[in-house]
FIMAR-146305 format. One record per atom (N, C-alpha, C, CB): x, y, z. Coordinates in steps of 0.05 Angstrom, whole numbers, plus 5000, padded with zeros to 4 digits. Atoms other than C-alpha are relative to their C-alpha. Glycine has a CB too. Example, Ala and Ser with C-alpha at 12.3 -4.5 7.8 and 13.67 -1.06 7.14 Angstrom:
! residues 2
501849765000524649105156501850245000498050015025498449764999527349795143498550225014500950094971
***
This chain:
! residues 560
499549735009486568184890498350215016499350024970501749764983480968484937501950145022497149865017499149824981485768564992502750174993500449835025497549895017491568754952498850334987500749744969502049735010486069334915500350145019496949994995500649894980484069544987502650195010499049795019497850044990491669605011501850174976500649695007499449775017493370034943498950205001499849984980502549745001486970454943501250155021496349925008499349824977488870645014502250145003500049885019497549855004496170764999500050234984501849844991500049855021494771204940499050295022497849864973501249794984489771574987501650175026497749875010499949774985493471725038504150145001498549885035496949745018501171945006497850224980503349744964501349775006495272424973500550195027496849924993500949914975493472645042502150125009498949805017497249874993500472735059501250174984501949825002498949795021502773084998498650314993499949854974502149865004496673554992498950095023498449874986503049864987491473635041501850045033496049705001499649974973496773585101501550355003502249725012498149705003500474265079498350265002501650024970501349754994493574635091498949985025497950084981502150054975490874265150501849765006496149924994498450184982495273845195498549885027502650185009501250074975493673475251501550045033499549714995499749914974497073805300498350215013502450095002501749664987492374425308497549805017497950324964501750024989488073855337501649945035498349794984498350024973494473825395500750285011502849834995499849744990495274485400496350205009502050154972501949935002488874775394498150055036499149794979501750074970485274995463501150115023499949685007497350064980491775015499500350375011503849834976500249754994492975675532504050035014496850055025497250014994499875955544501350335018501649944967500649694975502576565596502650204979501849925053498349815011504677185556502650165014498450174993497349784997511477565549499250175010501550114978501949654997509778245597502650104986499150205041499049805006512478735564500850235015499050044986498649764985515879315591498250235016501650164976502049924983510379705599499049855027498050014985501350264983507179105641501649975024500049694982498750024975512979045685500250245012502349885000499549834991513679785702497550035025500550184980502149994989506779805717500149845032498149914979499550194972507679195767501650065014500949754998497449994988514079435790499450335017502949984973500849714993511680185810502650125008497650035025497649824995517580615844502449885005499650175021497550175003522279985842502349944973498949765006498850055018525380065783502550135003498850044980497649844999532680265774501749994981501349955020498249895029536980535712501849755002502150355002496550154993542580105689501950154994501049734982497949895011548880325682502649765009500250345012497150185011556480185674500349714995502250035019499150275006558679405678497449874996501949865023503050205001550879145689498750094981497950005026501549905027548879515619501549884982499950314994498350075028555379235583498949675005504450085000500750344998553278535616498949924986498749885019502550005009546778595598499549944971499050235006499549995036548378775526500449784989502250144989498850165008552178255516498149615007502850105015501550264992547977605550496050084991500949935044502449924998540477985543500350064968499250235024500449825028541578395473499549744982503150214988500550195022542377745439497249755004503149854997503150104994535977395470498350114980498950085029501849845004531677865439501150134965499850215029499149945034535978005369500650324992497249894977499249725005536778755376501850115019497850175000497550074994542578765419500250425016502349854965500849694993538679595444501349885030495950154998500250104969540279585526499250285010503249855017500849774985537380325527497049985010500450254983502350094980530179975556500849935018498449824994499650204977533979625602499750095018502049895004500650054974531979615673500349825019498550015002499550174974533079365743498049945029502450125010501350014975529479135798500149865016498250014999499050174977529778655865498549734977498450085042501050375008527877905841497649995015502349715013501950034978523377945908496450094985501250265029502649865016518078335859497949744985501550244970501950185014510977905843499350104981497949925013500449935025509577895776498449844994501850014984502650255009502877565751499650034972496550055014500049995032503277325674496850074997501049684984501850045012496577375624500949814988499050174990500350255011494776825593498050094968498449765027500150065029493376625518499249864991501449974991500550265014490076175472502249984978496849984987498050095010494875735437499349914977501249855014500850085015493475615365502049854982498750184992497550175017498075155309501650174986499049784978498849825015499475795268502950165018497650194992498149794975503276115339502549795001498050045040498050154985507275475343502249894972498349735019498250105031509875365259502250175009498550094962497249785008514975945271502649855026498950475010499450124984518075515335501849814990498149925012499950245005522474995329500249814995500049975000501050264999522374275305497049984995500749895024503350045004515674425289499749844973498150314996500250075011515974115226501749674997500050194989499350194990519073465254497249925017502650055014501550054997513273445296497850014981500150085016502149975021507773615238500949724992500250274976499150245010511473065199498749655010503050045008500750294995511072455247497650015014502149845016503150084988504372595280497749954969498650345024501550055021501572715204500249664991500950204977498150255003504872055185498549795010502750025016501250264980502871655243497249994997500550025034501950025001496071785232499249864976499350205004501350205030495171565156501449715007501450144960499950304997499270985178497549875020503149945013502150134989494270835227497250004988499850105024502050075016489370935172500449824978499050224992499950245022491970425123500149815020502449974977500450344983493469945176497149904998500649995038503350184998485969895196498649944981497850115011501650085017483769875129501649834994499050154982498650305007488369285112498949815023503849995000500650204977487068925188496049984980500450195046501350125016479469015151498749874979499850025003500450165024479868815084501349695007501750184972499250275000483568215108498849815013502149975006502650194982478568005160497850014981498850155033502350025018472568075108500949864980498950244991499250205018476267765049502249844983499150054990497950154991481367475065498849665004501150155029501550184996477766975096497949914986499550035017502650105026472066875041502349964982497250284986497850155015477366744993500349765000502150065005498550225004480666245012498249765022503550095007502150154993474465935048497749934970498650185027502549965012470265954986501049754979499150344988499350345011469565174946501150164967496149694998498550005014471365574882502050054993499650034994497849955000478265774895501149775016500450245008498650284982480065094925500749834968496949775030499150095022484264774874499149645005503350114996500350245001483563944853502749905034500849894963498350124980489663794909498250125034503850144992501949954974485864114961501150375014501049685028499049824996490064714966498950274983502349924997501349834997487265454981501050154955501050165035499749895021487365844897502350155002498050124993498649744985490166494941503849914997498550015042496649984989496966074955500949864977501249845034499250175023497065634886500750354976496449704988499649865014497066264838501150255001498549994993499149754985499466904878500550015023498550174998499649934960501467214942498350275001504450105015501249714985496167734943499550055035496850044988501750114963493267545009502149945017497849665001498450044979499767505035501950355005502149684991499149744998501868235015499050145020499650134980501649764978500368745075502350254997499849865042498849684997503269415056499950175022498950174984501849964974500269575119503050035020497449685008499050044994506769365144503050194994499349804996498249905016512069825099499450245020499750014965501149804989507770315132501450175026497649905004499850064970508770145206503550045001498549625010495949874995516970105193501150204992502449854987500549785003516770755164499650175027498249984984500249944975513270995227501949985028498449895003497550104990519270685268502850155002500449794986497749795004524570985235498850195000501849994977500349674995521371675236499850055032496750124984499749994974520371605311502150045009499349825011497150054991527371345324502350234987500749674988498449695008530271945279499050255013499750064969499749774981526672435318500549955032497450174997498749954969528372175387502850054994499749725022496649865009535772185348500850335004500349974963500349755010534872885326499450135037497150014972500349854965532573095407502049955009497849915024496450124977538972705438501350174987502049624998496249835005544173055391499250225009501850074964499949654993540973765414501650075028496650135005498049984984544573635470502449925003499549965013497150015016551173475442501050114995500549934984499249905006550773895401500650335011499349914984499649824977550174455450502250015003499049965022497449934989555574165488502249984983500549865021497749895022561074215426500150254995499649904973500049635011558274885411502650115022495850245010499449884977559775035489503450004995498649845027496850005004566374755490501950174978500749724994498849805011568675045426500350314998499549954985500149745000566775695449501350095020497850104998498049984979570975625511501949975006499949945012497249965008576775475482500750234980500949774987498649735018576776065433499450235016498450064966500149894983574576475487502750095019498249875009497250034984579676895529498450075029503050264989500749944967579176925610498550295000503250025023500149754991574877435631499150025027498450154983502049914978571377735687496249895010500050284991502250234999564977365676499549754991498450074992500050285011567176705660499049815022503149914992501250214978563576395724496849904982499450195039502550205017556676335679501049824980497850184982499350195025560476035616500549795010502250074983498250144978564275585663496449795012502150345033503050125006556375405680499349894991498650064994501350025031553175405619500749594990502450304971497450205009559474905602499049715010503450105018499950254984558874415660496849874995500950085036502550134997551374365650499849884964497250255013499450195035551874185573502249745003501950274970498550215004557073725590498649765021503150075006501650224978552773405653498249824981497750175026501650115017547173285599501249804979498850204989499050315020551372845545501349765027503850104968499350154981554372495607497449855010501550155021501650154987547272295639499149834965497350225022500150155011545572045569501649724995499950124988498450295001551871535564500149855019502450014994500950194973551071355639497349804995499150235028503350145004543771175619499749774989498050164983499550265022545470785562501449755013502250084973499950244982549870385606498749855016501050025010502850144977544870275659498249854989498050225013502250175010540869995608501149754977497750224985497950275005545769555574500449815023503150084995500150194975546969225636496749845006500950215028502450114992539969115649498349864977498450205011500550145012538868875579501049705006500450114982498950245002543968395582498549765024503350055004501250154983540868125649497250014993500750075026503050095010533568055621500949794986498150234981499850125027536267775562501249675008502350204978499550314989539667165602498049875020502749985015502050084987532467095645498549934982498950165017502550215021529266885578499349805007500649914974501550225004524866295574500049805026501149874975500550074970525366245655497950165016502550045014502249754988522666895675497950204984501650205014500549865021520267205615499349824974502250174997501150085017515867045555501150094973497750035004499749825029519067355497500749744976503350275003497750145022521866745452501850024990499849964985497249935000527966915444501149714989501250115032498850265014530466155433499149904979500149805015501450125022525665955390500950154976496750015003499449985020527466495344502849995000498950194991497249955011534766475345500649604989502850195033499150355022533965615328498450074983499249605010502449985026529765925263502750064991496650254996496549885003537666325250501149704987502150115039498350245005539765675214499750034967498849685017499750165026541865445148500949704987501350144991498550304994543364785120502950014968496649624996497449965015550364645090499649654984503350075025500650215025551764095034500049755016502549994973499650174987552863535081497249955018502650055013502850074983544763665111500350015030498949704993499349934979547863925175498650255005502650005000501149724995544364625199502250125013497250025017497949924978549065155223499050295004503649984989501349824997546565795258501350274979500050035030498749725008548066495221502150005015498350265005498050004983551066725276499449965033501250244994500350124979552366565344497850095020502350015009501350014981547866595407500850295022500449705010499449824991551667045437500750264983501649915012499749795016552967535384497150144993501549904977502550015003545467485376498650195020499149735002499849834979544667755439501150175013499949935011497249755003550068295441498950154986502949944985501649715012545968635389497350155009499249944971502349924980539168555421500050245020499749775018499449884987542768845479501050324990501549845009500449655007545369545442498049954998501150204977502749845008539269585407498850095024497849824985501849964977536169595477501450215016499549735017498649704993541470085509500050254981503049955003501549705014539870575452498050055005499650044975502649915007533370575448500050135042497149674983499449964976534470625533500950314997502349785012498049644998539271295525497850204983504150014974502249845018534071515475497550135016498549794977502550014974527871515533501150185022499349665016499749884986531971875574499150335012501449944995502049694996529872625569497149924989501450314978502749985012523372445543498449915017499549884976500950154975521772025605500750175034501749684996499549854976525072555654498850265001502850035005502649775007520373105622497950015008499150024980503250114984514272645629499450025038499749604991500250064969515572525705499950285000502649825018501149804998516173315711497550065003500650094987502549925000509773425683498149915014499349994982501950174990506472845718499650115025500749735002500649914969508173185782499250235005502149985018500749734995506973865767496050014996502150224973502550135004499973585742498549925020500149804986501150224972498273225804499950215029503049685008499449944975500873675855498850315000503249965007500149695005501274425826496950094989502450084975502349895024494274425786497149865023500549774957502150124989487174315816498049824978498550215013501750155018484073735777497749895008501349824991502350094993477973415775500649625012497950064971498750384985477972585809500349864979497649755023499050215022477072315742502150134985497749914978498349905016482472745714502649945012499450274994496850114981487672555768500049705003500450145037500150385006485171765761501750054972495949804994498950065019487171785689503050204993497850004980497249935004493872175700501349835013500850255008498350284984495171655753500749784983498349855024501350165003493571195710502049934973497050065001497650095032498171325639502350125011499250194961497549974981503771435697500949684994499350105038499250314989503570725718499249774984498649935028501850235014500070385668502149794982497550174975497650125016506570135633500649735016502850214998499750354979507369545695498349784991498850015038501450175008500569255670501449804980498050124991499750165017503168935607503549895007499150144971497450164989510968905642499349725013501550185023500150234997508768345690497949884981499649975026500950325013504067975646501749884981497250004983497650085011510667875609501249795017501750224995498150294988513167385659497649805012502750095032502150295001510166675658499849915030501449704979501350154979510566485734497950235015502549875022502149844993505867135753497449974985500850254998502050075014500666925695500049695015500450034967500150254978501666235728499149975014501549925011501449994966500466345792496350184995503150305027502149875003494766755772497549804982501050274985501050165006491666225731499149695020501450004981500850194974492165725792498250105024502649915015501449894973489066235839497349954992500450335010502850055016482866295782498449705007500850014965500950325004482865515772498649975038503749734991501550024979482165495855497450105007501350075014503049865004476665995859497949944985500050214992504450045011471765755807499549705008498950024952500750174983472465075841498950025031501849885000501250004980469965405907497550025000500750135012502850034998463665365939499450354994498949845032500349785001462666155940499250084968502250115014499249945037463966225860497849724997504649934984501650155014459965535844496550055004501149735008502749904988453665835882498550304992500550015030500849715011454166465845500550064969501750225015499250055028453266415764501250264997497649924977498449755008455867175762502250004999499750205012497650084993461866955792501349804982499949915025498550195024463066325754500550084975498749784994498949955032462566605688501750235003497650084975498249775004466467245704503249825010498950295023497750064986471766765738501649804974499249835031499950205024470966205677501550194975496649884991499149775011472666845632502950114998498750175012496749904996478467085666502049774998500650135030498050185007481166395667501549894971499149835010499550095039480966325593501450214986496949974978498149875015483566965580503349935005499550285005497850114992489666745628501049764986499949965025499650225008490466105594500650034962497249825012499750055021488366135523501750274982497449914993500249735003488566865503502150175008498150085012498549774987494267135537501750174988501549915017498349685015497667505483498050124980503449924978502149825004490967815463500350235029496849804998500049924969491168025533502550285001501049685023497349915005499068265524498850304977502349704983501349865006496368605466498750315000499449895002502449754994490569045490501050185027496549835010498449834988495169225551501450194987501649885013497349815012499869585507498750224990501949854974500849765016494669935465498250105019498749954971501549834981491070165533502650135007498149865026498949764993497970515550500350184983502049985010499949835019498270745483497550235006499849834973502149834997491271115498500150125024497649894997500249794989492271345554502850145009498349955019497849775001499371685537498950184977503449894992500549805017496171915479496850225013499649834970502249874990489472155517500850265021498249775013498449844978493072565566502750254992501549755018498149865014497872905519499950315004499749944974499749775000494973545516498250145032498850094970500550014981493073495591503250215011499249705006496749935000501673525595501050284993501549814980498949825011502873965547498250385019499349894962501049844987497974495590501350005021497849985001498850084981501374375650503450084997499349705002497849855008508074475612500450374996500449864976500649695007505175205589500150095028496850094984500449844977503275405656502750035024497449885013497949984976510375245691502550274992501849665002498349705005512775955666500050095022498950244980500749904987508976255719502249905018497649995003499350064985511875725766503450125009499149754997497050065005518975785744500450335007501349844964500349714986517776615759499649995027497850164989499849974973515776545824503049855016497149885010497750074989522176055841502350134992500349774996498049815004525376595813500650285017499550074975500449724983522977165856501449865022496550135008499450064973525276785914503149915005497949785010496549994998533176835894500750265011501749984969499049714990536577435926501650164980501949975027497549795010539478075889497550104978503849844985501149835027536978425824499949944976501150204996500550115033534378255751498850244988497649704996501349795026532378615686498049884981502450114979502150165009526778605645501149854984497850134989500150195011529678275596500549815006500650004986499050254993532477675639496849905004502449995028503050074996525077625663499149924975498250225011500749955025522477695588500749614982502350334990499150315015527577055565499149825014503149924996501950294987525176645625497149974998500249975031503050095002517776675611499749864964497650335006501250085034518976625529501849764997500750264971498450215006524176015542498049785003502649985018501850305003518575575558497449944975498349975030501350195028513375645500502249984975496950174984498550125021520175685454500149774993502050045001499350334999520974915475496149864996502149885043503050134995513874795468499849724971496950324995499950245016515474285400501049915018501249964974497750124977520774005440498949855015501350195018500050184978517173765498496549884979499950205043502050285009510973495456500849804979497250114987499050174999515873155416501249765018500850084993499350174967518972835485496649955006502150265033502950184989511372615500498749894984497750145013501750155009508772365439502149844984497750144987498750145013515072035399499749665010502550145001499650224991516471515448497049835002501550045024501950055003509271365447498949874977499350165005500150075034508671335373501649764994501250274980498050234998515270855382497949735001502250045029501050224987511470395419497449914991499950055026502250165008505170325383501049944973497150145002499650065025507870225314502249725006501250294982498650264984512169635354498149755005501150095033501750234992505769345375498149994983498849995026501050095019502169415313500749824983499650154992497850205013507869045281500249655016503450195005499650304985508068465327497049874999501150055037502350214998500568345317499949934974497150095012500250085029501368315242502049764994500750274981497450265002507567855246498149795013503550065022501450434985504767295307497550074988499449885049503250084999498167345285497849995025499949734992501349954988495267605336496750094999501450115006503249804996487467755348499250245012498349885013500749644978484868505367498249835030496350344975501350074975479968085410500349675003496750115001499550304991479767445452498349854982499249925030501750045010475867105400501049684980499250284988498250175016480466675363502649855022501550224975497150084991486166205386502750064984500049725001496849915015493266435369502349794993501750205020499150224996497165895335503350055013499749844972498350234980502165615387503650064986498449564991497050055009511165845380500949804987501649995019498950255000512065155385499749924971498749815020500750145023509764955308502650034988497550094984498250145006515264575282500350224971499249675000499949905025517964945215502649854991500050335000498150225015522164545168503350195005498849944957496849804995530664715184501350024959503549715031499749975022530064595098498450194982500049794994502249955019525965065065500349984968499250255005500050145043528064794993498049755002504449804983500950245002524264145014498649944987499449925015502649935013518264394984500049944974499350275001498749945018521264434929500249674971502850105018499850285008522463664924498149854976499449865026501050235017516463404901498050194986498749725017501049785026514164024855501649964974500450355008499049955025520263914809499349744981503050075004500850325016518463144783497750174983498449655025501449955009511363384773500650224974498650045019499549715025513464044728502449824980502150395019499750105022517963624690499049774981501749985004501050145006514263054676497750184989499849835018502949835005508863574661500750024964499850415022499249955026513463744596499649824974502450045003500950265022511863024558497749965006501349725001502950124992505262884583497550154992499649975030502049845010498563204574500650275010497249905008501149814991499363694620500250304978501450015028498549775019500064444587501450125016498450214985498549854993503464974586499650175030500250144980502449854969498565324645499949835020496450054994499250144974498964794682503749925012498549704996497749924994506464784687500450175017500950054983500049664986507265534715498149965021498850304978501949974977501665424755501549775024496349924990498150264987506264734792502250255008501449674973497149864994512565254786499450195020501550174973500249784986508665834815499649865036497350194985501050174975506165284873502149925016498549734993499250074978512465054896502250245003500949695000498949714986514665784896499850115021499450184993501249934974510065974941501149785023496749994996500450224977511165304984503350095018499849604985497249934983518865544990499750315008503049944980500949764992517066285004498749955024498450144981501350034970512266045058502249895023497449764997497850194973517365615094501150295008503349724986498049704996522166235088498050245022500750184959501449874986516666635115498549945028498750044984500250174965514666155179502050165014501049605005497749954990521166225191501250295006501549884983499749684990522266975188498550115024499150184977502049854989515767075222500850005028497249914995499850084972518666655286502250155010500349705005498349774990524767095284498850245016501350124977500749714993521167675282498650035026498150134978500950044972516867505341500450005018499649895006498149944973521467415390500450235000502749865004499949695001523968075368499250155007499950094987501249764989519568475370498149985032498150104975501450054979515368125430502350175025499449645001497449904983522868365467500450364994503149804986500149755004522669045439497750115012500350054975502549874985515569195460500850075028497349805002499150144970517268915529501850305010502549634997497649864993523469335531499250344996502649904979500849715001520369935509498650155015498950054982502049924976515469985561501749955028496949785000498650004976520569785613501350215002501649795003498449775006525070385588498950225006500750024976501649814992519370795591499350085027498249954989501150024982516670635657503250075023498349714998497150054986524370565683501050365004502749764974500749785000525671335664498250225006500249994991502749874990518971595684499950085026497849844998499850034971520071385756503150155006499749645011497449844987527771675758498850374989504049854979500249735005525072375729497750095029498750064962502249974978518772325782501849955029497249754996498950004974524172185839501750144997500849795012497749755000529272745817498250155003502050074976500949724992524273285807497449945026498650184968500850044981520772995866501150145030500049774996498549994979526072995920502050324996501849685002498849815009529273655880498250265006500649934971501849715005523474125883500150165025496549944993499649814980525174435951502050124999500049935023497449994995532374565939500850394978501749604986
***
């Protein structure tokens, strides 16, 4: 009941936290906070800049105006309007960026939501990971909860110690992720339906070359999403047939757990092997199409970060660093690169160089054990170092995002012909409008991926540190889980004539409850394993896979 207490207390506390204390104090003002952003000039501001270049509007470039500018801005006046060459430098001011500037924005309350969220989940998790390491283990180690058969109290009378709410939590976190990367993809959908429907009720005019635009680029955007998705269907399906050759995921192991047995004591799978893998596969082409703008954003920023901004060495190491850091835990996913890497170790601490140097041997003895014994501790602590440093770097991005107003002005000055203030005005205020937007696209998929790998260490039984051995795929689990069952029911009826009582009865019934629940639960767990060990995997490949096509479009794009 202690860890069961712990694992309520905490739940209670923090749907408080969420219901209450997050609606006066959120934890985004600690993502926003700091951030500085380049003001709207105002009219004044540009005249000033602009000195004897200004020029009246009139006839067709005032009705234009009206019509594409008036509604930017919601007062639909065009007697401010003005003209001037594009060629004109214009230097923004800059702003501190507070959480209150950014509630009226956007999706802001999509973002509030799953960053509040993710946080209390990451505060019940840890208090469940330590109520269950403190007494958990005294429990069911301790000689007075060890029943006469030899079996732990914990699994004869209850399933406290097997409850982790901890877990309700984490899939919660999942689906809120996966509904707001949803919620970002349809905005471009639903764009392009708007577009279209407005270009069929539309009649020909004289400025139908922007709509005609507008059009093709809303329709480019749902197109690179379903291309994407394919691209990554395909590449599921080909991972997914390199299982248990090139890749560690278990995948077979859990789909022979997929069984049931029929009256004849025959096992027959759910469903097939291939159907099994057909779903794997969408799942993995969504979640793929999903990464797409959120991963062609990141690459943006990474480069405007790196190239456009003067950083400090440790500040451009750790941008390098939650760029690329997604490969680390990709290859230690395939067994002949841990392989080979474990034979190079094994050679080396048998040399003379390493046996003549105890620094060496134990740092080499070390690494070989993590390669060997440890390696999905290892897997692990990769994942939650990219987690830290996508999340350490966040509002590195999101600064970097603020400041490409300026940029996106100057590649504006350097078009030929004439603009008005207000076209100027919408291109400086179009980028903190999107400012939820793109720290959704940098922290969702992020959030995805650690509530994936919090989940997979609560399922295999994984250790935070190398400290422990992890028991072994391979453990046989019965293809009957009624078996249990067998030799609980003699005892409980025989119990009914004999001395036993009534308490001891229920306590036999509740025993080989548990014994068939556990089977059932081996058995789920090895499903789930594979699963999710393949989803992690995939999520970081998706990630890393998109990262590098947004960093080689706006790479090879930025002169053009």
């Amino acid at each position: 009941m202690a860890v069961l207490g712990f694992q309520l207390a905490t739940t209670l506390i923090a749907a408080s936290i969420l219901s209450k204390i997050v609606s006066f104090y959120s934890f985004t003002r600690f993502l926003y906070n700091g951030l500085f952003r380049l003001v709207v000039p105002s009219d004044q501001q540009l005249l000033e800049a602009l000195g004897n270049h200004k020029t009246k509007s009139k006839g067709k470039k005032r009705r234009a105006d009206s019509s594409a500018g008036g509604a930017g801005f919601g007062n639909g006046d065009t007697s401010n309007v003005f003209y001037f060459p594009r060629s004109m430098s214009i230097q923004l001011k800059s702003s501190k960026v507070s959480a209150t500037d950014a509630t009226v924005l956007p999706l802001y309350s999509n973002l509030q939501w799953l960053l509040d969220f993710t946080v209390c989940t990451l505060g019940v998790y840890f208090v469940s990971e330590i109520a269950q390491g403190c007494f958990g283990s005294w429990f069911d180690g301790n000689p007075r909860n060890i029943t006469s058969a030899g079996q732990p109290l914990s699994q004869v009378i209850s399933l406290n110690t097997r409850i982790n709410l901890s877990l309700v939590w984490l899939s919660l976190t999942v689906w809120f992720a996966v509904r707001t990367l949803i919620s970002m993809t349809g905005i471009y959908f639903r764009s392009s339906a708007a577009n279209d429907s407005q270009k069929s009720e539309s009649r020909p005019t004289g400025s139908s070359s922007s709509s005609t635009g507008t059009n093709t680029s809303s329709s480019a955007d749902c197109m690179l999403v379903v291309a994407a998705g394919f691209c990554f269907l395909v590449a599921a399906v080909f991972f997914l047939s390199l299982d248990d050759r090139y890749f560690d995921f278990g995948l077979r192991l859990a789909y022979g757990n997929l069984t049931v047995q029929n009256t004849d004591f025959t096992t027959a799978p759910i469903i097939s092997r291939g159907a099994f893998q057909s779903i794997l596969a969408l799942i993995s082409a969504f979640i793929g199409a999903l990464f797409v703008y959120p991963g062609l954003k990141f690459g943006k920023v990474y480069l405007d970060s790196v190239n456009k901004h003067r950083n400090s060495a440790g500040k451009r190491i750790l941008l390098h660093l939650s760029f690329f850091s997604p490969l680390i835990p990709l290859l230690l996913w395939i067994p002949p690169l841990t392989d080979h890497i474990s034979r190079s170790l094994t050679v080396l601490m048998h040399s003379t160089f390493v046996a003549k140097n105890p620094i060496w041997l134990v740092g080499t003895t070390t690494a070989l054990e993590l390669f060997t014994v440890h390696l999905a501790t290892i897997h692990l602590l990769s994942c939650v170092l990219v987690v830290l440093l996508r999340i350490g770097t966040v509002r590195w991005n999101l600064q970097t995002y603020l400041s490409a107003a300026q940029d996106k002005l100057d590649r504006f000055s350097k078009e030929p012909g004439r603009t008005s203030n207000r076209e100027v005005q919408r291109l400086v205020a179009s980028v903190f409008y999107c400012l939820n937007l793109v720290a959704l696209q940098l922290v969702a998929p992020t959030i995805l991926l650690l509530a994936l790998v919090c989940l997979l260490k609560s399922v295999a039984g994984i250790a935070w540190l190398p400290t422990h051995c992890v028991k072994h795929d391979s453990v046989s689990v019965s293809t009957d889980p009624l078996n249990a069952y067998n030799y609980s029911v003699p005892s409980i009826l025989d119990s009914s004539s004999s001395q036993y009582s009534w308490s001891a009865t229920i306590i036999q019934a509740r025993f080989a409850f548990t014994q068939i629940t556990s089977n059932l639960g081996a058995r789920g767990s090895v499903v789930a394993r594979g699963v999710l060990r393949f989803l992690v995997w995939w999520c970081l490949f998706a990630l890393q896979a998109v990262n590098l096509l947004g960093f080689a479009y706006h790479r090879f794009t930025a002169d053009e």
